[in-house]
Each structure stands twice: as C-alpha cells, then as structure tokens.
C-alpha positions, -999 to +999 in steps of 0.1 A: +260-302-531+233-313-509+209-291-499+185-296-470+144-302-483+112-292-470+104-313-433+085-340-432+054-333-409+057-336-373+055-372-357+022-374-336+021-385-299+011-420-306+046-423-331+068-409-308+055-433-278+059-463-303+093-453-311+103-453-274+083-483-268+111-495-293+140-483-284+131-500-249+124-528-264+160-531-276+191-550-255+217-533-242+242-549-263+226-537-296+225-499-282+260-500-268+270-511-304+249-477-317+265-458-294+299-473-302+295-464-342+277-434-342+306-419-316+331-429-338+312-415-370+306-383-355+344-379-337+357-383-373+366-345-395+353-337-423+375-340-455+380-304-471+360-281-444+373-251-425+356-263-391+368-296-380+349-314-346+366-314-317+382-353-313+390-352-278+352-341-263+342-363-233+312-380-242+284-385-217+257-414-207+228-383-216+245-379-255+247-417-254+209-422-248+197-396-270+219-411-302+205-441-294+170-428-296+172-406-326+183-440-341+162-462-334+128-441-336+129-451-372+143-414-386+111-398-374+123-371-360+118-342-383+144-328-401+148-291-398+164-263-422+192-245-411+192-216-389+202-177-397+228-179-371+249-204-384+258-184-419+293-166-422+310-186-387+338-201-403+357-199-370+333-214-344+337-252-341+304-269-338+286-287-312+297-323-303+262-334-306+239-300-316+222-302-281+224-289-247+209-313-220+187-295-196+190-307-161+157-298-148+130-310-170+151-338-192+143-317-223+168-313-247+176-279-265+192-277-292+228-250-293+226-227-320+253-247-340+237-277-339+202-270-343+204-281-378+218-318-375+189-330-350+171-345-380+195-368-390+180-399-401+204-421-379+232-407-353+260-417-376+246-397-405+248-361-383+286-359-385+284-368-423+257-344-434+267-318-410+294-300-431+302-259-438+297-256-473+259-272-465+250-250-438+268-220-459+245-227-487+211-237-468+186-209-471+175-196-440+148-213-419+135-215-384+148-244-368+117-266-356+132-270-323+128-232-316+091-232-321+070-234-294+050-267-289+016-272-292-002-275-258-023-306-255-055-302-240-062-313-204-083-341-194-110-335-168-094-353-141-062-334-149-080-302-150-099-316-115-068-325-097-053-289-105-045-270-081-053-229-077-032-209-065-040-191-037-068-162-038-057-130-028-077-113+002-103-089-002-090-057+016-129-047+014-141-083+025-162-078+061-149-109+071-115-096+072-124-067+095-138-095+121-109-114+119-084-081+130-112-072+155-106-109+169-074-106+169-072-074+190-083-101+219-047-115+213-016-096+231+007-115+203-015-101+177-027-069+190-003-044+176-005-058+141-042-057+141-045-022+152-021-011+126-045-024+101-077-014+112-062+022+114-055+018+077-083-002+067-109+016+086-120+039+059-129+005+038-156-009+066-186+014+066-196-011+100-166-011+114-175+012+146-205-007+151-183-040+152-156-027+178-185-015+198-206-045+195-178-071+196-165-087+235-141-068+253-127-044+222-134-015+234-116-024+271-083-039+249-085-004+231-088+012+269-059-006+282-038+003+251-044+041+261-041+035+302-005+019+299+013+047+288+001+070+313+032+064+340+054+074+310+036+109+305+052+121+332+083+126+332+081+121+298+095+091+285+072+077+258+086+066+233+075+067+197+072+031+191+046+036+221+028+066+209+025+050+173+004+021+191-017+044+213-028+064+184-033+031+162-062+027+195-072+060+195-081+061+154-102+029+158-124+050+189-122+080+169-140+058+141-166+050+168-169+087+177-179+098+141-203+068+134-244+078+146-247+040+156-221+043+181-217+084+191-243+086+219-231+050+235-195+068+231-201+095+251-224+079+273-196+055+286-175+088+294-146+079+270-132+114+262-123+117+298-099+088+289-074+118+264-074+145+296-044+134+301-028+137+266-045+170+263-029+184+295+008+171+284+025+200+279+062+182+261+063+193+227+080+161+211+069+141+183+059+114+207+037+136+224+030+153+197+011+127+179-009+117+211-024+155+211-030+156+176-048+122+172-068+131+206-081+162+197-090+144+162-114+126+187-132+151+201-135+166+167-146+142+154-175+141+179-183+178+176-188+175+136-224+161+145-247+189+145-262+184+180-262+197+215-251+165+232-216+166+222-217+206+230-233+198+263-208+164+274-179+192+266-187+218+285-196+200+315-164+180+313-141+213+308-130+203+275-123+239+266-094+250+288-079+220+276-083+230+239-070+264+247-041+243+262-034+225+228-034+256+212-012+272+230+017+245+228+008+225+198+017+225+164+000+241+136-017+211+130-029+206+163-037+246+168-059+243+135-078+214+153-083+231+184-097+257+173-120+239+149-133+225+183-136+258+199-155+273+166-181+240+166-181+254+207-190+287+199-211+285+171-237+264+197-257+286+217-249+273+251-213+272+237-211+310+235-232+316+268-207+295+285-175+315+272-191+351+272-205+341+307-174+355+328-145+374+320-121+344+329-135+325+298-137+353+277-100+359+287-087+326+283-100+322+247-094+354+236-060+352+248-056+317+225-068+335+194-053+366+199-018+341+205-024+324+177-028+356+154+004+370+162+023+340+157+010+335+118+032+367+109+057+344+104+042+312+096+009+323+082-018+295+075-051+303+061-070+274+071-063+285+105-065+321+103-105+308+088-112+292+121-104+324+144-121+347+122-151+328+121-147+324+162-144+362+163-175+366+145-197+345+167-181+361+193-200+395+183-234+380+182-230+385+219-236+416+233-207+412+261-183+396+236-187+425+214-181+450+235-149+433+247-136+433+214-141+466+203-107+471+223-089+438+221-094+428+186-058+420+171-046+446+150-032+427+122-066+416+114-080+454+112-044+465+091-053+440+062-015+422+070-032+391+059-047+404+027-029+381+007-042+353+023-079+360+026-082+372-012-079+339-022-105+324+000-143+345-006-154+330+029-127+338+048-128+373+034-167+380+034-161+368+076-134+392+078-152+422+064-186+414+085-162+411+119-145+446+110-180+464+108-191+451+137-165+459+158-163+494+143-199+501+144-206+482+179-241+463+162-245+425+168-257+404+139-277+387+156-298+382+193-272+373+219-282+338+239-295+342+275-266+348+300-270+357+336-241+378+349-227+410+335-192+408+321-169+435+322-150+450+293-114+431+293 
C-alpha cells in the first residue's frame, strides 16, 4: 500500500516562471496529446474501490490547461498529504480533477476531495494514485493548498504607485466649518449646511466669530427667519419649515453666547428679529420649536453677567413677551422663560423696572403664580427653582414685598411641594428664606431706587 511522504519543499518564484516559460514554449499538438492521455487516464475506475469517478463529466478548456501545466512544470508542484476531511466518505464520489476554477482571479482552489491529488507528478498519475484505501490510510495533514501564501514584499515603485484610500474628514477640522459657512451662500446647499453647523457647532470654539465675520451669513441666516413670517399667521408652518428656521436660529444663538460677537449681536438689533415667534400664540410642534429655540436666544444672551443685555431687554419689551411664553408654552419653554425673567430680576434695573408699577408687578406675578398652580399635576423642580428664586428677589424690594405678603401662592407656604425641594438644598434653603420674609415683612436686602409708589395688588 502506498502511502503519501513528507513534501518536497515549495518551488520558488523563479521555478515556477521557468516551468510556465515551458509549458509555453510547447506546441499545441504536444499539449493536445497530454490532454488527450491524461483525460483518458483519469476517466478510467479504479479496480477494487468503493468510489468509482464519474465517466460521463464534461471536461472543460480551464481543466485542460491546468493538466497540461501540472505536467509539464517538471512534477514541481508539491505534493501534499491528505486532508482530515476526506477519512470515512466511502459514499462521496471524488472530484473530476480535485479543483474548483475561480472565475475572478484565475486562481485555482482545490475541493475538499481533491485536495490530495494536486501533487501528482504528471496529470495521468492523479487518477492512478488517487484511490480509497490510500486516502483511508494517509495520516492526517494540512493540505498545502489551504495554507495561506507568503506575501511578497513590494517594490518601491509598487509601493509609490499605490493608491490610499480616501481620508476620512475631521469633524473637528476648521476648514470644514468654512467650507459649511460657504456653503450657506448657496440656496442648493443651504439647508444641508445649516443642519450641520447646528450639530457641529459645539466642535468650532470660532465658529460665531466666523458667521459674523464671514460675507453675507448673517443676512442668509436673516432671510431664513423672515420667510416664514407670512405662514405665522394663520398658522401654516409646517415642520419641515420650522426645523430649518431653528437650524438658523442655533447658529445666531452661537453668536449670542460668544463675547467676540455678543455686543456686535445686540448692537445690530437682532433679537427684535424672534418678536414675532415669541408673540405666536399656536401651541403646535411647529410653533412650538420656533418659541423654544428663540427664547434659547435671548437666554443665551442674558447668561453674561452684564447690564447691556439687561438694558437692550428692557428697552425692547422683552418681558411681556416672556410672560407670553410662559403662559402658553410647554414646560420646556416655561422653564426658559422664566430663567430669563430670574437673570431680569436678579439685575437691579431689572427689579426696579417690574416693581415700578403695579401693571408689571401684576403681569409677572400672575405668570408665576400660573405657573405654580399648574405643577400640581405635572410638578417639575427645575422650574419650581426658577420661581422661587424670582420670589425671593422679588422681596429685596420693599413694594414687591408688601405685595406678596397677600398674593403669595399657597402651595408654596403648605409645603405641597415638600417632596420636591428635599431633594434639592438650594431650592429648599430659597424656599425657607422667602417664607420668613413674607411672614415677618423684612427685606434681605436694600431695595434699588424706584420713583413711584406701588400699591398693594
């Protein structure tokens, strides 16, 4: 019984290009006669085994020209030991030839029966030495073929003429801000740039520097918030629409937060652009988002400590208008609004101006006091903090805190919202402080100069 041997080692680069060299080399007539006998040799059964060939298998031009190579390369190819797989299959017939032509790189894989008859030394000696009882009795070995092949090293101009693939961008890179703040000077382009500024803005420390400073951005981010106003009343804007008005009003929100850009912001008067959005008073999610990303505007213009911003609001009668919001917005927006209010109040010309007649003192009073009593059934403590705190600025004013001696909600002097202030020190220590001043009738500290007298409301 013959029994498959260690393999030869494998041919080099240089003897397998000769052995194609020769192969070429040969006439046709001489490698249709190889074909010829090694298709007959290989077609023929073996005497004796279980497993006979197939004999009526089409043969192919690609089986033709690899027999013809394997023998003519001078039985260089190296012969490999038989396979795991191919132990115990008494009742699957083997491969015609052993391999599987691959029709994309011209490679040729070896099938799992035939692995072990590619290292025939010709192509009529793979039928002969393929035979059951041999393959039953090889001892198992990885076929050579299932290796992986050694990589050759590259030459410099292969390694030159490589091409990279293509880098992926830097969502940090400046230059990619400039290229969306050019491309807001495109009407094709314009709504895809804004929608990544609004995301990428956090990433561009400079980036309300470069909408200010850049040619006509601020006036494309103008006219994105001027063509909706003929759909804000009646109200027909539709949310497509209201997405892409508050994609413009994130990027001037950016440029209302930045100290580069704040002064030139309200210099150019263009808060007085979002009256309009602020005085809506349609409760969709369309109109909706336009009051919620407005007032994120003007609070984001009233987080600077400073009387300018204090000053430009009051002048412009920005506070009916967040009273408005927080009478019809949403939690969201009322939380806002009265953060706005509370930066208002906490200025000293902010509280003169609403403790300076009982209108004002009314009209805000009446907000908190709204809001209050609706957080019975929706409490939120981040905006139950904000009116606290308003009601306790209120009482460093002598006229404020005499008016709320007697209109002070009562589920703030009850403790109905226990639960939600034991959780937050602040919020409580502010609740405690308003209760004994309204009780005792002492300011905690020197009201601001206000002409007038205000009555009690």
């Amino acid at each position: 019984m013959e029994v498959f041997t260690a393999a030869p080692p494998c041919p080099s680069v240089f003897e397998l290009a000769a052995a194609k060299v020769a192969a070429v080399c040969v006439g046709r007539r001489a490698a249709a006669r190889s074909a010829a006998a090694s298709t007959v040799a290989r077609s023929r059964p073996v005497t004796g085994s279980a497993v006979e060939p197939p004999a009526s298998t089409p043969d192919t031009h690609h089986h033709s020209r690899i027999r013809v190579r394997g023998a003519r390369s001078g039985g260089q190819m190296r012969r490999p030991l038989a396979s795991p797989c191919h132990v115990g299959s008494a009742d699957a017939a083997p491969s015609r030839a052993g391999l599987s032509p691959d029709p994309s790189s011209r490679r040729i894989r070896p099938t799992m029966a035939g692995s072990a008859r590619i290292g025939c030394r010709s192509a009529a000696g793979c039928a002969a030495s393929y035979t059951p009882s041999t393959v039953a009795s090889t001892p198992a070995a990885v076929p050579y073929w299932n290796c992986q092949r050694r990589t050759r090293r590259r030459s410099a101009v292969e390694v030159a003429l490589d091409v990279a693939p293509p880098a992926v961008p830097n969502p940090t890179d400046p230059e990619l801000a400039q290229r969306l703040v050019l491309d807001l000077l495109d009407p094709d382009l314009r709504g895809h740039a804004l929608a990544e500024l609004r995301k990428k803005r956090e990433m561009f420390p400079d980036l309300a520097p470069l909408l200010w400073h850049s040619f006509g951005t601020i006036i494309v981010l103008l006219q994105e918030i001027i063509v909706v106003y003929p759909v804000l009343s009646p109200p027909t804007l539709s949310l497509l629409a209201s997405s892409r008005v508050c994609n413009a009003l994130a990027l001037l929100q950016c440029v209302a937060s930045h100290p580069e850009t704040r002064s030139h912001f309200l210099k150019a008067h263009i808060p007085l652009y979002l009256c309009s959005f602020l005085e809506n008073t349609s409760k969709t999610r369309p109109f909706e988002y336009l009051r919620l990303t407005s007032l994120g505007v003007i609070g984001a213009l009233v987080k600077a400590e400073g009387t300018e911003v204090i000053n430009f609001l009051l002048q412009y009668e920005f506070v009916p208008l967040c009273l408005h919001a927080m009478a019809v917005g949403s939690e969201l927006s009322k939380t806002v609004a009265t953060f706005i209010i509370e930066k208002i109040v906490l200025d000293d010309a902010g509280l003169g101006y609403i403790c300076a007649t009982a209108d004002r003192f009314f009209a805000v009073g009446t907000a908190l006091a709204g809001m209050v009593t609706s957080m019975d059934d929706k409490p939120s403590p981040r905006l139950l903090k904000h009116i606290i705190h308003c009601y306790l600025r209120i009482t460093d004013n002598p006229r404020g805190l005499e008016a709320l001696q007697t209109c002070l909600p009562t589920t703030l002097i009850d403790g109905t919202f226990n639960n939600l202030t034991k959780d937050d020190p602040t919020m409580q220590q502010w609740l405690q402080e308003l209760l004994v001043k309204v009780r005792s009738g002492k300011m905690g500290g020197l009201p601001p100069p206000v002409h007038g007298h205000m009555p009690r409301v």
